[in-house]
C-alpha positions in Angstrom: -18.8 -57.4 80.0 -17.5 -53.7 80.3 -17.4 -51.5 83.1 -15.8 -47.7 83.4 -11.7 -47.4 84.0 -10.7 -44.9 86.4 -6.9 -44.9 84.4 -8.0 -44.0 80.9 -10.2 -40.6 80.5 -10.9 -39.3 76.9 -10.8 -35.9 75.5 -14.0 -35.0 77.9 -12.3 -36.4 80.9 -15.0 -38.9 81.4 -13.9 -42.6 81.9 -13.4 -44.9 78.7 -15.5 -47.5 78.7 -13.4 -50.3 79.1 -13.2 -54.2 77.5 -11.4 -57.0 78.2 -11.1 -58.7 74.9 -10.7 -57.9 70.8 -14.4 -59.3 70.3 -16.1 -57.4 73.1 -14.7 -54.1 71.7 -15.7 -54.9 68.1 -19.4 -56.4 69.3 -19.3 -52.4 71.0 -18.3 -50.9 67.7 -21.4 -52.9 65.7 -23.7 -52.1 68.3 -22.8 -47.8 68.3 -22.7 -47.6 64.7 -26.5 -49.4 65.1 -27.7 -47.8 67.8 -26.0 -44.0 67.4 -25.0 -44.2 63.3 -21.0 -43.5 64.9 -18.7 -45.0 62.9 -16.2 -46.0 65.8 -12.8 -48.4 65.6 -11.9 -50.7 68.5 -8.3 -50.5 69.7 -5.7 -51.9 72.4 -4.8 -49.4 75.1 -1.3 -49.0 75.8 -1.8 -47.8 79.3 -4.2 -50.5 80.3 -3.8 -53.3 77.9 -7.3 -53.3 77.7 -9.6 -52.4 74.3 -11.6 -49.2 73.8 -13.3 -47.1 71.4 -12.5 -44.3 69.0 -14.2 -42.1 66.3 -13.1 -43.6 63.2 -12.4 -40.6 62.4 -9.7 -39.7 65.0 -7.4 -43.1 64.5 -4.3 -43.2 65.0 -2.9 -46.6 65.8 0.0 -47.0 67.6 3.2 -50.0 66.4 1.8 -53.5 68.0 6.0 -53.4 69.0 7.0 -51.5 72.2 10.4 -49.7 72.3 12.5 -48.3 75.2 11.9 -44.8 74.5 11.0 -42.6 77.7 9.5 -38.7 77.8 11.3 -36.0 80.0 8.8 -37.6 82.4 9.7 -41.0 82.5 7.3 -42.4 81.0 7.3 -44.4 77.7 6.5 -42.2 74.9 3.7 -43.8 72.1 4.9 -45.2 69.3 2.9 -44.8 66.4 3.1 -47.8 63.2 3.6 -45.0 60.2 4.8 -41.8 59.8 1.1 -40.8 58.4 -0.2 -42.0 61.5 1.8 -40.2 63.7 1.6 -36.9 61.8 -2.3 -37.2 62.2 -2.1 -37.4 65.6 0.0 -34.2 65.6 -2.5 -32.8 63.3 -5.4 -33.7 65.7 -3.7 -32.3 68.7 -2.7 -28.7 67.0 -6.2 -28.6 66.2 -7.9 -29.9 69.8 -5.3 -28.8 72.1 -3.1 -25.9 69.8 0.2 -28.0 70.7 2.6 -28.0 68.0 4.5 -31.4 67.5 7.0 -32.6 65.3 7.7 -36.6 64.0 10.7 -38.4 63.8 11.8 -41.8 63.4 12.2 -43.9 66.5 15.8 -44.5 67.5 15.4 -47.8 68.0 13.8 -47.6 64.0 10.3 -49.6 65.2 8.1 -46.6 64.4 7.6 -42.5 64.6 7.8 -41.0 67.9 5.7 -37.1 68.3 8.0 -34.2 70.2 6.6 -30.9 71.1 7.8 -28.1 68.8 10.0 -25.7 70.7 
């Protein structure tokens, strides 16, 4: 069973549908790419720990590892599993949001980090 999530919003600011396990996410995945012909990936949220959806298009997984790396803001800063990865999520935010952002190798060396371009 799913239901809205008031703590995760997409690029529209509407609610990601939330789901509390692997198989529900991927039983929602079969049934958009039926239903809607959207070819859509499941993933684990690192703010909620719950799953969601994605385009296919737009993935970008981040490590399954955590590391101890904070923003200016406190809080902990994604870290994506290859360098590829991460620079297609820069790529996808100069595009959507015109932000400039560099990659770099995690200090603690367990994936990229993304750091705005100055």
């Amino acid at each position: 069973m799913n239901f809205k999530s008031d703590t995760c919003v997409g690029r529209n600011n509407r609610s990601l549908t939330l789901y509390y396990t692997k198989s529900e996410a991927d039983e929602g995945v079969r049934y958009t790419k039926a239903t809607y012909r959207k070819e859509m990936v499941s993933y684990k949220c690192s703010k909620c720990g719950y799953y969601h959806l994605a385009p296919a298009n737009r993935n970008t997984p981040l490590a399954e590892k955590r590391c101890n790396c904070f923003d200016r803001n406190g809080s902990g800063k994604d870290l994506y599993s290859s360098k590829s990865s991460a620079e297609k999520r820069a790529k996808i935010l100069l595009l959507e949001n015109g932000v400039k952002l560099s990659v770099y190798k995690c200090l603690e060396e367990r994936g990229y980090h993304l750091s705005k371009v100055k």
